[in-house]
C-alpha positions in Angstrom: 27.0 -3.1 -12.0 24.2 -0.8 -12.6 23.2 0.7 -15.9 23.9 4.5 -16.2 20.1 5.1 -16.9 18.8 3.0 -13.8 21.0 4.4 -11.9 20.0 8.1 -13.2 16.5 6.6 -12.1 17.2 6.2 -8.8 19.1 9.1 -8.0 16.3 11.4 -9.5 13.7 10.1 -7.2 16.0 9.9 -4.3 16.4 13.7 -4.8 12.6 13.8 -5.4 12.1 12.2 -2.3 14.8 13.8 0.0 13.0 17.3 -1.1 10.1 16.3 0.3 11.4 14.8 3.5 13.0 18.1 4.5 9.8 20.3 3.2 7.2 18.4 4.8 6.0 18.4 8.6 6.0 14.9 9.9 2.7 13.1 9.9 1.6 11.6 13.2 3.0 7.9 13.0 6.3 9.5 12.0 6.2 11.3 15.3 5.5 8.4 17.0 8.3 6.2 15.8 10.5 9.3 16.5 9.2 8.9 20.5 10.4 5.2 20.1 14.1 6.4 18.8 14.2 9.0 22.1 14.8 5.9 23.8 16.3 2.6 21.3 15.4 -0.8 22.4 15.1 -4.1 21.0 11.6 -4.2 20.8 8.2 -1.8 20.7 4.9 -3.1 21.3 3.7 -2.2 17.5 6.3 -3.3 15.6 10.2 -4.6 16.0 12.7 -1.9 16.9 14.4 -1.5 13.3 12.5 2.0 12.3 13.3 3.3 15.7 17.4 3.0 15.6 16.8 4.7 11.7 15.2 7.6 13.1 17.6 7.6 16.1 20.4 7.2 13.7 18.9 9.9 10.9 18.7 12.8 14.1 21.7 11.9 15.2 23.2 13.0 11.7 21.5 15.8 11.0 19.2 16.8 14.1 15.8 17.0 15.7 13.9 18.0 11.9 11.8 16.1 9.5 14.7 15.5 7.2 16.7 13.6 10.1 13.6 11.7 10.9 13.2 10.6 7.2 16.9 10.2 6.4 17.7 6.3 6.4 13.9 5.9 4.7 15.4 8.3 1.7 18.0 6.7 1.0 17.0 3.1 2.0 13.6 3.4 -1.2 16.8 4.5 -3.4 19.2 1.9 -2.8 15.7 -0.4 -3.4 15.3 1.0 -6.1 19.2 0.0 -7.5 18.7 -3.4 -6.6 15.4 -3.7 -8.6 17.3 -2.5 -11.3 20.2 -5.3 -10.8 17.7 -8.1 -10.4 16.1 -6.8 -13.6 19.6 -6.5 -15.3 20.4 -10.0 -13.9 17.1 -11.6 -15.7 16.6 -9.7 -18.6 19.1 -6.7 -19.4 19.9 -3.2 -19.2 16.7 -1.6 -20.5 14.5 -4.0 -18.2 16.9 -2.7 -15.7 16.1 0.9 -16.1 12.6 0.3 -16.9 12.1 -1.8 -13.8 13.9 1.0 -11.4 10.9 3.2 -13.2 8.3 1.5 -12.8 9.2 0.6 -9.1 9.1 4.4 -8.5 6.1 5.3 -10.2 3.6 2.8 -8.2 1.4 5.0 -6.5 2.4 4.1 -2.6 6.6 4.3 -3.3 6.2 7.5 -5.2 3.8 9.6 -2.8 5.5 7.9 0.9 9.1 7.1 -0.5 10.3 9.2 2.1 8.3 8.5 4.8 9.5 6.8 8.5 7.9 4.2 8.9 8.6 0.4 9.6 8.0 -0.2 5.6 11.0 1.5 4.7 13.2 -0.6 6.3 10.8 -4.1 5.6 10.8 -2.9 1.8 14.8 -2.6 1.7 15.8 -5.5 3.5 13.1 -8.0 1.7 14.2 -6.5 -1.6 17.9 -7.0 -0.6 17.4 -10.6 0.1 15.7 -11.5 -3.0 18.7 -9.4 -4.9 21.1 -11.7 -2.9 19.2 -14.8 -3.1 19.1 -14.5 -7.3 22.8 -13.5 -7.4 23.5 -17.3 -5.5 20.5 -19.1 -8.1 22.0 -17.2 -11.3 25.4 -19.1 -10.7 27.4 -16.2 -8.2 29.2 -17.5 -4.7 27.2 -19.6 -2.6 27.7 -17.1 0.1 24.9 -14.7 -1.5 22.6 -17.4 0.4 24.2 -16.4 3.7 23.7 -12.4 2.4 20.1 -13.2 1.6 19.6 -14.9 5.1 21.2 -11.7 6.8 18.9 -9.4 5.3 15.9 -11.6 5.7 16.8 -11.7 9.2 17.4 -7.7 9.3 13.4 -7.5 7.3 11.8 -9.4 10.2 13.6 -7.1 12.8 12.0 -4.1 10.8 8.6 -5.8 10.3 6.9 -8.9 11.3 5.4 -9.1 7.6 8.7 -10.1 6.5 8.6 -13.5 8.2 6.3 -14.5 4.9 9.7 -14.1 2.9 11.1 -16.7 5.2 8.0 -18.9 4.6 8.6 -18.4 0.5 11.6 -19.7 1.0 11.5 -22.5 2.6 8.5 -23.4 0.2 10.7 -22.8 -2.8 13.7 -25.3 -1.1 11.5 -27.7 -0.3 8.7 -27.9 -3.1 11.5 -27.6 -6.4 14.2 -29.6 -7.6 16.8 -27.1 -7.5 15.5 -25.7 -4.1 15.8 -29.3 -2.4 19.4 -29.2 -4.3 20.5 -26.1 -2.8 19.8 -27.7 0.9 22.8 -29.8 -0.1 25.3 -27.0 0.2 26.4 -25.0 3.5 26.1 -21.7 2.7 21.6 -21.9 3.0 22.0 -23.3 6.2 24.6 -20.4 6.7 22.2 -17.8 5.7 19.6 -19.6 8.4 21.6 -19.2 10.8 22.6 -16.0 10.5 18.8 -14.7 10.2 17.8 -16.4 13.2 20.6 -14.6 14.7 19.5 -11.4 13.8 16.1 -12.2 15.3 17.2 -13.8 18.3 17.9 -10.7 20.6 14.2 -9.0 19.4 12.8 -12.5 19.7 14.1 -12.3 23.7 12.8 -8.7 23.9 9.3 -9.9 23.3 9.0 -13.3 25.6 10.6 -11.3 28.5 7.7 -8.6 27.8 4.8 -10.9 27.3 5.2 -11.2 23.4 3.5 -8.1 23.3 4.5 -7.2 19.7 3.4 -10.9 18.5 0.3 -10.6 20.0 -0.5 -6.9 18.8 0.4 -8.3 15.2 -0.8 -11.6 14.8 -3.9 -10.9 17.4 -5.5 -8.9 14.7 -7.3 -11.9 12.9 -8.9 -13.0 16.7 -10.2 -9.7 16.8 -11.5 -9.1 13.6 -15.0 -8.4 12.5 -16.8 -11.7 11.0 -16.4 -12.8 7.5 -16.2 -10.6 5.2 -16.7 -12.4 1.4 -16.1 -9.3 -0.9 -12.5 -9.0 0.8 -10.9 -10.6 -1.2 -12.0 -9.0 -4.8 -11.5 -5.6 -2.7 -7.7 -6.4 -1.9 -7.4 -7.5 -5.2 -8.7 -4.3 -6.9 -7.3 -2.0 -4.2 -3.7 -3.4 -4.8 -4.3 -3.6 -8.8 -4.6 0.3 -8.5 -2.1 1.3 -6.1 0.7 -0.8 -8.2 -1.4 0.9 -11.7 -3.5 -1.4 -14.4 -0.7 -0.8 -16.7 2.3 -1.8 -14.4 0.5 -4.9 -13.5 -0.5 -5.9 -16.8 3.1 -5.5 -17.5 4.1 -7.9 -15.1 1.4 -10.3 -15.8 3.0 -10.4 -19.0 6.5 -11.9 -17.6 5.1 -14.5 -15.4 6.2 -17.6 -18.0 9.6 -15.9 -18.3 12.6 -17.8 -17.4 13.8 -17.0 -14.5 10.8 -15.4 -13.1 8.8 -18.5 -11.1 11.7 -17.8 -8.5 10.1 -14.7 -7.6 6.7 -15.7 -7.7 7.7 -18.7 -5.5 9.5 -15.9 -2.7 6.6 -12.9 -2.8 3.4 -15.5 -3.1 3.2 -16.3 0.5 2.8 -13.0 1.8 -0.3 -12.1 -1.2 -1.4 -15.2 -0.5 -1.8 -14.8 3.4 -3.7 -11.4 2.8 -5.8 -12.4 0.4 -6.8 -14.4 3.6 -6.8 -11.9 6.1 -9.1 -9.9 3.8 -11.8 -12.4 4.4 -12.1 -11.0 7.9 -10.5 -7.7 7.9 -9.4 -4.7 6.0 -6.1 -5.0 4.4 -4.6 -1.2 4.0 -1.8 -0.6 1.0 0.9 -0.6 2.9 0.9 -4.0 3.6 1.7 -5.4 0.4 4.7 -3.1 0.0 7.8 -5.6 -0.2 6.5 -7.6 -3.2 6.5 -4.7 -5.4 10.0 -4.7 -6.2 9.6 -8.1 -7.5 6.6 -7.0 -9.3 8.5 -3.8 -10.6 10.7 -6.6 -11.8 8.4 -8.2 -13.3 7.1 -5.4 -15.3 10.6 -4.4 -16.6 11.1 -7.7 -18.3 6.9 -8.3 -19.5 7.8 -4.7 -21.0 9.8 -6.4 -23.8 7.4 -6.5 -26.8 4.9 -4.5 -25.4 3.2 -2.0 -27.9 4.5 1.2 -27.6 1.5 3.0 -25.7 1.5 0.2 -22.8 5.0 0.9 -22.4 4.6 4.4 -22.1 1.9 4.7 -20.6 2.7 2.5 -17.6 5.4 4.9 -15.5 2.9 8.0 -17.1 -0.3 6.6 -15.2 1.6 5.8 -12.0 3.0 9.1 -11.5 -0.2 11.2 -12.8 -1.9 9.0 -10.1 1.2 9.2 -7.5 1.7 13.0 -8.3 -2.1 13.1 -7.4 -1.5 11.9 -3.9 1.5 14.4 -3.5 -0.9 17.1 -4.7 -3.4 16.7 -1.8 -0.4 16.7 0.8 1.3 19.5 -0.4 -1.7 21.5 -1.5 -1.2 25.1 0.6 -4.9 25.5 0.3 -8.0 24.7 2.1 -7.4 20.9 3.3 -8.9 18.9 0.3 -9.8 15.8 2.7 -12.2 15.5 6.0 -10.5 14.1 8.8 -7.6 13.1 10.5 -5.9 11.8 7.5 -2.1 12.2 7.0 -2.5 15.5 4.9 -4.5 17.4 7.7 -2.0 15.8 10.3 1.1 18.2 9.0 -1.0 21.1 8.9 -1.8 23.8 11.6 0.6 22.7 14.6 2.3 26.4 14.9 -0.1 28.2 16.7 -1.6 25.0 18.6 1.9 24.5 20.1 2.1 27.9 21.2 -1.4 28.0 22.7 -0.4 24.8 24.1 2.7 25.6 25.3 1.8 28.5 26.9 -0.8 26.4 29.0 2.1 24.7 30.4 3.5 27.7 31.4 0.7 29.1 33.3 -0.4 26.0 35.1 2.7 25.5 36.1 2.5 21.4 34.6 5.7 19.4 35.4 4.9 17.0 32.8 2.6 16.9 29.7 -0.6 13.9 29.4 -2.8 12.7 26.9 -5.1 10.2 26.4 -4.1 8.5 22.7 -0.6 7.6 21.4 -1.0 9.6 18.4 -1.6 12.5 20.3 1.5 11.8 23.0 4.0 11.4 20.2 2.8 14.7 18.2 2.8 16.2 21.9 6.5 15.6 22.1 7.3 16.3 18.7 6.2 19.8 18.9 6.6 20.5 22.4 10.2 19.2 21.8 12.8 16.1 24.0 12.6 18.3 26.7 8.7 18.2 28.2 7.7 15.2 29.9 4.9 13.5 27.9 3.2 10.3 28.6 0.2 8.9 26.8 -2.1 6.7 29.1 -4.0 5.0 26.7 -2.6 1.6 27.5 0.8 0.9 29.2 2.7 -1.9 27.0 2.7 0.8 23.9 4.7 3.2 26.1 7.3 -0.2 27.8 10.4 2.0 25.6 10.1 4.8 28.7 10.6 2.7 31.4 8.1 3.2 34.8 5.9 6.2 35.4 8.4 7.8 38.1 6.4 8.1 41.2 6.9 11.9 41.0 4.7 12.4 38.4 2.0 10.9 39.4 0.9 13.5 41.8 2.7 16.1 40.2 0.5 18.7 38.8 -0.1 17.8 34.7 -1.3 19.2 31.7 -3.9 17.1 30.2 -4.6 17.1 26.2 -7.3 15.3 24.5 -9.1 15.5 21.8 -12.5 16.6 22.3 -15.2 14.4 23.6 -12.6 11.7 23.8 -12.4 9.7 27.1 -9.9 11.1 29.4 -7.3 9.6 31.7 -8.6 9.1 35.6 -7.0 12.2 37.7 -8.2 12.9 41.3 -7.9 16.2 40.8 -9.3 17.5 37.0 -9.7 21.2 36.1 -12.0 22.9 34.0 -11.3 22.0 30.0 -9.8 25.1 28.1 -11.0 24.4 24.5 -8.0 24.9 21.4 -8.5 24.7 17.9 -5.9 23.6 15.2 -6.7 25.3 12.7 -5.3 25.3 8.6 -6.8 27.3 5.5 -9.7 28.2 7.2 -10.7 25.1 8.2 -10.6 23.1 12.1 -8.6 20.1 11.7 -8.7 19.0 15.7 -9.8 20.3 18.8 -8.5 19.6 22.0 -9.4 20.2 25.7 -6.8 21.4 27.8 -7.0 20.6 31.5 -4.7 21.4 34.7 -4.7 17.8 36.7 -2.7 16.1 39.5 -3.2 13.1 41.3 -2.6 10.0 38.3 -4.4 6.9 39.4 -5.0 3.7 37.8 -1.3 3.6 36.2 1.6 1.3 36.8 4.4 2.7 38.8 1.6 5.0 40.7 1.3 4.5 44.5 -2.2 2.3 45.1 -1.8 1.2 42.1 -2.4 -2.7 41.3 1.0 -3.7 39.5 
């Protein structure tokens, strides 16, 4: 059960959230993952396929709108957010419960993208559900909570390769403790194994029949990284310590010798462990550390007992001031407050650049719509709507969900969009460049050159094409 006040918790930023899903435009990677759910498949060159059938399920509910697109994410942070608050209640009580389903929602990222679609919605639910299910079976329930917490591991890695590292605690804990290595005695872990490797196993078959593109376009990124970089670590560690608050992680510094709690530290360390790597050659953004902070929100709830008074209050306060902040810039109906193509200055402006676009189409007589970056391609289709042909020809494994370029197309005559001064796909035949502005409070967010083409060469599926 759920206390009444956690569960007032959730269901207040649920609304919060659902509010803003409907209100707000879609920002460009949303777009794209709603390309992906125009055609489901097991697998996606950028991440595993679980985003894709939310979208496609979320539209198919309540239509081709922001609020269908951002449907399953809604509700998927709330029903996170209820099982922080049971695995709070579980280790320390009912006000840890509600304080822990607080605290969750006020870190900066969950607050400000709660209701955003992308792959972390489905990674954050389904790594939180598992650790839920996994300290149900530990804290004395049915053994077959382990076979629950292997079903939704298996259903995280399916949403997002980062949630193989839960996998990896795991295993660490069963093998490295003296209750883990008694657990291995019973059936229902190896259950729970089983049943996660079955989840994988279909997604797993996607990617070796398609090169293991998505394994490679994850786990390449180290190989290609820039050389070492020995401040990286100290600027994860800060970045993250402010995202998650000072106070909220002070909080749950606090609880770390709590009984109870090394079982969470043993599950979430792999994955801050393995950045705190990757930082020493690359850039690690927010995001990625998103499914340990229901265990830290956890955390917090219980290192909350005996606190002074201002720490306690001040915890949720400075994450929402600092979350609220982050809303303000998005929803700000002013002059765009950031430079760039940032999220924000993504939403903004499409009306009249869809029209102008649109009617481009129109007058060229274009049989299908082409761009040069997958951003651009999936925004193309968003606004242009299911019904234009778009097709990005930056590189051919991101667009694998559309099946070949139909031979028609190729030397069907084409609108080209690109962004200006960007390289351009190769066309035989490529017109003069009709300039368009998107434009928001005054200010040019993107420019784009407009060209009639025909003739696509240098794409598979196009006649003299090398396959």
């Amino acid at each position: 059960m759920i206390p009444r006040k956690a569960l007032t918790v959730a269901v207040l930023f649920m609304a919060l959230h659902a509010i803003l899903a409907a209100a707000l435009p879609l920002v460009d990677d949303e777009a794209y993952y709603a390309f992906w759910a125009s055609a489901p498949q097991w697998g996606y060159f950028d991440h595993p396929p679980m985003i894709a059938w939310w979208v496609a399920l979320g539209e198919g509910l309540l239509g081709h709108h922001p609020a269908g697109v951002r449907l399953l994410p809604v509700l998927g942070y709330g029903l996170a957010s209820l099982l922080v608050a049971r695995m709070a209640l579980v280790l320390g009580g009912p006000t840890a419960a509600w304080r822990a389903a607080l605290l969750f929602n006020a870190t900066v990222p969950v607050l400000a993208l709660g209701f955003v679609a992308t792959p972390d919605a489905p990674s954050v639910l389904f790594w939180t559900a598992a650790l839920a299910a996994a300290l149900e079976a530990r804290r004395g329930g049915h053994g077959a909570w382990w076979a629950v917490a292997g079903l939704m591991a298996g259903l995280g890695v399916i949403s997002k390769l980062t949630n193989l590292f839960l996998g990896v605690g795991i295993v660490a804990w069963l093998l490295a403790t003296r209750e883990g290595r008694a657990t291995l005695r019973a059936p229902w872990i190896w259950l729970g194994g089983v049943l996660a490797l079955s989840v994988m196993a279909p997604v797993a078959a996607w990617n070796a029949a398609h090169d293991w593109v998505g394994l490679q376009r994850q786990f390449g990124r180290i190989v290609e990284a820039t050389p070492l970089q020995p401040l990286g670590p100290a600027v994860y560690v800060a970045g993250t310590l402010l995202l998650v608050t000072p106070l909220v992680s002070w909080l749950a510094l606090r609880a770390v010798r709590l009984s109870g709690t090394g079982f969470l530290i043993w599950l979430n360390a792999p994955l801050v462990l393995y950045l705190g790597w990757h930082a020493l050659w690359s850039d690690v953004p927010g995001n990625w550390l998103l499914p340990v902070y229901p265990a830290v929100a956890v955390l917090a709830g219980l290192g909350a007992k005996g606190a002074s008074p201002w720490l306690r209050r001040g915890a949720p306060v400075t994450g929402l001031m600092l979350g609220g902040l982050a809303l303000l810039v998005a929803l700000w109906p002013g002059p765009p407050i950031l430079q760039g193509n940032n999220p924000p200055n993504q939403m903004r402006g499409w009306a009249e650049t869809r029209t102008e676009i649109a009617r481009a189409a129109d007058e060229t007589g274009a049989q299908w719509i082409a761009t040069g970056d997958y951003g651009l391609a999936a925004r193309l289709w968003w606004e242009l709507g299911p019904e234009w042909q778009v097709r990005g020809l930056d590189l051919p494994a991101r667009y694998l969900f559309l099946g070949p370029m139909p031979a028609a197309l190729c030397d069907a005559p084409a609108l080209l969009v690109t962004r200006e001064n960007r390289p351009r796909p190769a066309f035989e035949s490529l017109g003069p460049a009709h300039l368009v502005e998107r434009v928001a409070g005054g200010k040019v967010l993107g420019r784009y050159e407009l060209r009639q083409v025909r003739g696509l060469s240098d794409w598979p599926g196009c006649p003299g094409t090398p396959r």
